[in-house]
MARPAKOL-57920 format. One line per 5 residues: number of its first residue (from 1); their letters; for each residue z, y, x of N, C-alpha, C. Coordinates in pm, whole numbers, always signed. Each point is the difference from the previous one (the first is absolute). Layout:
% MARPAKOL-57920
NUM) A) Z Y X Z Y X Z Y X; ...
//
This chain:
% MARPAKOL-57920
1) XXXXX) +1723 -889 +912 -30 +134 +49 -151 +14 +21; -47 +106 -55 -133 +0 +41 -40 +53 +138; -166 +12 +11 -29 -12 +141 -96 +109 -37; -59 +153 +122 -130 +75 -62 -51 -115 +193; -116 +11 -122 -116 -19 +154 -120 +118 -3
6) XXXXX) -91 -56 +73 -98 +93 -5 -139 -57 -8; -125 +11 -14 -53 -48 +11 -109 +5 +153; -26 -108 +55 -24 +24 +145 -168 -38 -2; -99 +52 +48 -141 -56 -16 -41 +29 +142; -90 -73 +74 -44 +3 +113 -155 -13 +56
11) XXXXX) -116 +94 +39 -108 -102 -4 -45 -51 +114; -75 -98 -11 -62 -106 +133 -143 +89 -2; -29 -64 +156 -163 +53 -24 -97 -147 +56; +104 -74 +38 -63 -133 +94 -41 -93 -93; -51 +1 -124 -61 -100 -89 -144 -18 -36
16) XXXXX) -31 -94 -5 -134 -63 -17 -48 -94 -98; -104 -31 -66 -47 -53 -101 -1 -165 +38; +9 -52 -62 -70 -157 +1 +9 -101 -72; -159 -22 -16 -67 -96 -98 +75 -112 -7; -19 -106 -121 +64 -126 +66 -118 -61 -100
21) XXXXX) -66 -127 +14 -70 -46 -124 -157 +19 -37; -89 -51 -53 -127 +75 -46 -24 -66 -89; -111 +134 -71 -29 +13 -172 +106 -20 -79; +5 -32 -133 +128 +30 -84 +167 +16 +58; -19 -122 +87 +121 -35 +89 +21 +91 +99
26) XXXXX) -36 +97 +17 +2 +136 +118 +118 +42 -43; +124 +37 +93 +119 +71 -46 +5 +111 +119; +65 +113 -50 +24 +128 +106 +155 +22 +48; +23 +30 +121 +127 -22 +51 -10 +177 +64; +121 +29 +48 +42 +109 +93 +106 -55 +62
31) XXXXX) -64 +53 +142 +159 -105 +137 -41 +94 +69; +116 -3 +91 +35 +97 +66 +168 +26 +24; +21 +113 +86 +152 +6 +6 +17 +38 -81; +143 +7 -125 -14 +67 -129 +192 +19 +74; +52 +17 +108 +129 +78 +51 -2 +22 +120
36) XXXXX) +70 +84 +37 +45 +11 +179 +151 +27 +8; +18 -91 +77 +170 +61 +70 +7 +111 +113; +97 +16 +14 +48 +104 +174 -99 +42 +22; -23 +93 -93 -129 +128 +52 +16 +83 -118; -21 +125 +33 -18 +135 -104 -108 +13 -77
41) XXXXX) -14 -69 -94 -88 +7 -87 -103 +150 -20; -98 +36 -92 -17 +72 -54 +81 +128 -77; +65 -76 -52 +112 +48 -105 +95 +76 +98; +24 -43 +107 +126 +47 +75 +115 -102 -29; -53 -125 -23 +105 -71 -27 +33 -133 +77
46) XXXXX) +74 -59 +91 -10 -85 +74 +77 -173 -83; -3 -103 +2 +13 -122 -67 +62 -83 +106; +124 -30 +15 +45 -93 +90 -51 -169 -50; -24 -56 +90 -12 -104 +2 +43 -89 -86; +150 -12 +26 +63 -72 -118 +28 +43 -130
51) XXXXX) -13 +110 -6 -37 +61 -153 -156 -40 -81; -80 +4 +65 -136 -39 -22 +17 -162 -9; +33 -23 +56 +17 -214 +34 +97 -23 -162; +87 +31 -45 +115 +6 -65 -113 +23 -168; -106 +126 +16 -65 +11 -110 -81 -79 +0
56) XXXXX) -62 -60 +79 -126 -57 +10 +26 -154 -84; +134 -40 +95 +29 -132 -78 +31 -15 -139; +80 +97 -11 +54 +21 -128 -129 +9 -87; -99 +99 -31 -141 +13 -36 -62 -134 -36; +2 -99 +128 -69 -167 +10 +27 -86 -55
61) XXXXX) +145 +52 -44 +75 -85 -102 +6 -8 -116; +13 +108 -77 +3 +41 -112 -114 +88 -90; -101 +82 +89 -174 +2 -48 -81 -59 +33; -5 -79 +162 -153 -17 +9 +36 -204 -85; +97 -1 +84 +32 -184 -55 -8 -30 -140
66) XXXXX) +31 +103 -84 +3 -9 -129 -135 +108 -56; -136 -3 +74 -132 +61 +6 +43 +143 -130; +85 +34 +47 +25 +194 -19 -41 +53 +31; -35 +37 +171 -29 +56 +85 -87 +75 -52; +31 +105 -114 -118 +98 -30 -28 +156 +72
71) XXXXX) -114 -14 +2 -29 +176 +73 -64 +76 -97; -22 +139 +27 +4 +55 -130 -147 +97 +50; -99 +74 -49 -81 +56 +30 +71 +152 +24; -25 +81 +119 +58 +147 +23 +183 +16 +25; -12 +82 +13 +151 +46 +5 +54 +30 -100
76) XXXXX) +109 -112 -21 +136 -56 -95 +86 +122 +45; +80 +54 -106 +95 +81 +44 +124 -50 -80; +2 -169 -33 +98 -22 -44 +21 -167 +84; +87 -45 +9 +61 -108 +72 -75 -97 -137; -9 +7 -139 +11 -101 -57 -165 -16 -11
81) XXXXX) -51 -142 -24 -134 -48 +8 -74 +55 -137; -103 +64 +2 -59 +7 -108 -141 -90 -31; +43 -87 -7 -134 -145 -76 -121 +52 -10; -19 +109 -90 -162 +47 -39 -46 +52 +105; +83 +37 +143 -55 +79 +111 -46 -133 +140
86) XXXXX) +28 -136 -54 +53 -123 +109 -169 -27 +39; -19 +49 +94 -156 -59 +91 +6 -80 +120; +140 -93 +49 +24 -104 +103 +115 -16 -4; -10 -147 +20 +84 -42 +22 +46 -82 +138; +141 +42 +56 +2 -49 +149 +12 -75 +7
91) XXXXX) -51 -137 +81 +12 -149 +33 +74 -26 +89; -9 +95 +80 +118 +1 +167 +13 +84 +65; +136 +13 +114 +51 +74 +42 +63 -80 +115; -57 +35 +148 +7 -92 +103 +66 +114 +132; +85 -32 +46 +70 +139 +152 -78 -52 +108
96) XXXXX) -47 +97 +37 -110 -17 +160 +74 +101 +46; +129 -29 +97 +10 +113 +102 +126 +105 -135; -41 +118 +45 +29 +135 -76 -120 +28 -125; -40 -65 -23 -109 -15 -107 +18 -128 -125; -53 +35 -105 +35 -115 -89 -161 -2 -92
101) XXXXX) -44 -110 +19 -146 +9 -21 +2 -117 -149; -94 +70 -126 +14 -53 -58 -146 -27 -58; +7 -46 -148 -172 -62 -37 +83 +18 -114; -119 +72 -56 +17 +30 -225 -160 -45 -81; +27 -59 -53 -101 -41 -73 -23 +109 -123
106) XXXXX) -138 +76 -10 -61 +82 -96 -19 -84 -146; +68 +50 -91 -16 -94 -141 -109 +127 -66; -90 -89 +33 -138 +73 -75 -14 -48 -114; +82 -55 -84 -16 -19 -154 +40 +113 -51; +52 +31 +15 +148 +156 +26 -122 +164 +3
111) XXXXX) +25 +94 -107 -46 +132 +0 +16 +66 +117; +68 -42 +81 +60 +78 +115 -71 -80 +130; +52 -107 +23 -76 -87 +50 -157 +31 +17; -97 -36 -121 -102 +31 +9 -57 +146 +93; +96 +103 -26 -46 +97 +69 +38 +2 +105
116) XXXXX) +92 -38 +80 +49 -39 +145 -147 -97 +54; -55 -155 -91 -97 -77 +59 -99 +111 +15; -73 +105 -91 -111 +68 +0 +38 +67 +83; +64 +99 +90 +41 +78 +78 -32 -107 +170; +66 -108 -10 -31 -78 +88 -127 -58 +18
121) XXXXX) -74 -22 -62 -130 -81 +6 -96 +112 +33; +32 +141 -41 -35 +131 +52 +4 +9 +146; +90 -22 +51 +10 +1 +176 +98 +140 -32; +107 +34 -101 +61 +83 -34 +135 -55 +103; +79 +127 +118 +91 -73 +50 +113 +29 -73
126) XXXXX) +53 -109 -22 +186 +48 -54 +110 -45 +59; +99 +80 -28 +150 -12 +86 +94 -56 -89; +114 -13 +74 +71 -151 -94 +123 +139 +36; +134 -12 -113 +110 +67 -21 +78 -90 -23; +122 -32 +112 +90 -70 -89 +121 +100 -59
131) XXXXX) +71 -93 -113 +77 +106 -96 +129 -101 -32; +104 +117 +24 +170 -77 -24 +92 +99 -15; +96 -36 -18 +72 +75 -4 +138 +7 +113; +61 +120 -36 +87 -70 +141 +78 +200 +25; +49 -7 +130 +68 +155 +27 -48 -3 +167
136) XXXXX) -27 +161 -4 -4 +28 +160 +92 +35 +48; +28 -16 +145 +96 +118 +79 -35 +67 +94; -28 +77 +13 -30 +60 +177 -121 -71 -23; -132 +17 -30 -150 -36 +2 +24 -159 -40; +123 -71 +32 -43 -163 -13 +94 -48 -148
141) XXXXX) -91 -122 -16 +30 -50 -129 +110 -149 +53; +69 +58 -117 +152 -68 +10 -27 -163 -13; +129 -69 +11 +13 -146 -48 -6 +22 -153; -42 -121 -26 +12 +13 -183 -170 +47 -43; -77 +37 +46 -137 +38 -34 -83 -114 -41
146) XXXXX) -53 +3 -168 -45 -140 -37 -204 +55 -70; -56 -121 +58 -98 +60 -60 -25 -75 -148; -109 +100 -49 -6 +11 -149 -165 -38 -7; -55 +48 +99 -151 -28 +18 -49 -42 +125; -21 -104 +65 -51 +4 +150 -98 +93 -2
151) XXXXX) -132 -12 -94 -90 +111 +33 -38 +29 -143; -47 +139 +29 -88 +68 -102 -112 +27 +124; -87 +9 -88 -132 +17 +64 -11 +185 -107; -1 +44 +185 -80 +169 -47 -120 +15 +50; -14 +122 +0 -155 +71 +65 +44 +8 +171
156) XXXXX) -121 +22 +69 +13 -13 +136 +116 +89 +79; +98 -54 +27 +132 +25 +70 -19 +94 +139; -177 -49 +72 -3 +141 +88 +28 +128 -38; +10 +61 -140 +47 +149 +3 +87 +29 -77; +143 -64 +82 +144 +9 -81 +30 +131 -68
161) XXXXX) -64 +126 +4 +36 +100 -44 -33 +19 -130; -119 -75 -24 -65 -13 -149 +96 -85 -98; +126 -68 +61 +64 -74 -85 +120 +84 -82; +77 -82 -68 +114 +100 -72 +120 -27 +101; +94 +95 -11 +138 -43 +91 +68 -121 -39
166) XXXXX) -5 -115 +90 +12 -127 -46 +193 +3 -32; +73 +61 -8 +72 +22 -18 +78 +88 -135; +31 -33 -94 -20 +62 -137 +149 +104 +10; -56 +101 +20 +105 +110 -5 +57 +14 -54; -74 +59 -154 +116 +37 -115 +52 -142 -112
171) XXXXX) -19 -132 +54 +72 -98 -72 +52 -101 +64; +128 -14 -46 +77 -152 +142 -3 -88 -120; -8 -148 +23 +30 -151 -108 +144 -15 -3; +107 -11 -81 +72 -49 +13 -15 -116 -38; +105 -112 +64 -21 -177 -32 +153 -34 -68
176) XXXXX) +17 -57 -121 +107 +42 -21 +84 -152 +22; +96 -44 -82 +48 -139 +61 -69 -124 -30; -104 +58 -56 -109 -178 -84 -113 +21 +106; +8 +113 +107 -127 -19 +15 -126 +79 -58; +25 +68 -91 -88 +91 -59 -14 +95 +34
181) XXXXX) -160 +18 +27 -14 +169 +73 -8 +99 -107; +9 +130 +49 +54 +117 -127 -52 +108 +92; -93 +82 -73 -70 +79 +67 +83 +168 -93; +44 +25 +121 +49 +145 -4 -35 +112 +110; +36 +122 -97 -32 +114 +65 +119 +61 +85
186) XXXXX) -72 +23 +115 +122 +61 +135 +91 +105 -93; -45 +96 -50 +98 +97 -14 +120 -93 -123; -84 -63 -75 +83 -89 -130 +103 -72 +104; -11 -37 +91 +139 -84 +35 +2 +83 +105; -4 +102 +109 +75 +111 -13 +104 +31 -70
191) XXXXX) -73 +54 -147 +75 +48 -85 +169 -63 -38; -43 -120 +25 +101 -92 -70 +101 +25 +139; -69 -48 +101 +143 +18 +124 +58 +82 +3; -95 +157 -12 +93 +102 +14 +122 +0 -76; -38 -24 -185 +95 -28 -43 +109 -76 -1
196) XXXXX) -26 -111 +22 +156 -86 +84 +48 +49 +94; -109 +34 +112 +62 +107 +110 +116 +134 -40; -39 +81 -129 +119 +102 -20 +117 -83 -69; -31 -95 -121 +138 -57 -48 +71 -71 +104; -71 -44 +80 +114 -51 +145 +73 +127 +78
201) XXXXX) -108 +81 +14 +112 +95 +25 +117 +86 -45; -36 +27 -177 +57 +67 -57 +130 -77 -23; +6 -143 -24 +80 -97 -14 +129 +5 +156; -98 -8 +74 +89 +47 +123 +53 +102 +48; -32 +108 -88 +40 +135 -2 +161 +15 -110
206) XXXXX) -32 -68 -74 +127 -47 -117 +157 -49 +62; -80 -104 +37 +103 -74 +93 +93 +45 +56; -69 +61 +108 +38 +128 +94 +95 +62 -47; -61 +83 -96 +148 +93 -94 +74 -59 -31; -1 -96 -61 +75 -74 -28 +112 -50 +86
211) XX) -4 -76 +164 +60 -2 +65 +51 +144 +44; -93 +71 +26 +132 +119 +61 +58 +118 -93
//
């Protein structure tokens, strides 16, 4: 049976630059909190604890352990990674409290990269987005919420209004039984329910006569 999710994006503003290394050997990092639990986000969206703990591990396991952990330059409006956009990669993801503080290493070999290092060596500030997928209810995000990106690195997160609705309106993912995401349009599977929706009824309308 398949599954629609949504896609969920969030931004931090508590991140900071740092060097590691000098001359050739100089590498660029971003750390900082890159989640928060039990609090109302920006978004209007609140993250229980063990929902966040549940992604985080899951994430540690299967991107950063196996050096996946890619972030993407700007706002992704799709759950799946796009490579030519990858400017860090996350090294870790550590829980302090209601906070989950992590460290991404900038791959400045990388087109994307490079412009994230030049932006930084600028004294340019940037905000970290993490990105997953998952369903809300009532402002909070359910069990089952997995991330897809610990961070993307955007433009400065002080003026959330300048961003896009991190929430993609007119398209839900379906995941179908392999696992494969499938990007459709709301009214397109709409469409489709409604229609099962009347042959269930019309079918049950049959019946009916039928019995009486």
């Amino acid at each position: 049976m398949s599954k629609e999710l949504q896609v969920i994006q969030e931004e931090i503003r508590d991140s900071e630059l740092i060097v590691e290394g000098e001359g050739d050997a100089k590498s660029y990092y971003i750390q900082g909190i890159f989640m928060q639990s039990e609090k109302m986000l920006g978004n209007q969206r609140r993250y229980p604890k063990p929902v966040l703990q549940e992604a985080v591990n899951d994430y540690t396991t299967h991107y950063i352990g196996r050096n996946r952990g890619y972030g993407e330059l700007g706002h992704p409006s799709s759950p799946q990674i796009n490579l030519e956009r990858v400017c860090v990669l996350t090294q870790e993801i550590k829980e302090d409290g209601n906070n989950f503080i992590g460290k991404a290493k900038v791959v400045e070999d990388l087109p994307y990269g490079k412009i994230v290092k030049t932006f930084l060596k600028e004294g340019v500030k940037l905000g970290v987005s993490s990105r997953g997928i998952g369903h809300v209810k009532n402002s909070v995000v359910q069990n089952g919420f997995r991330l897809k990106a610990a961070i993307d690195v955007v433009a400065d997160p002080s003026a959330p209004d300048a961003y896009v609705d991190c929430l993609v309106e007119n398209k839900i993912w379906i995941e179908d039984e392999t696992g494969v995401l499938v990007e459709k349009l709301v009214d397109e599977v709409k469409s489709r329910r409604n229609t099962k929706a009347n042959r269930a009824e019309a079918l049950s309308k049959f019946f009916a006569a039928l019995r009486g």
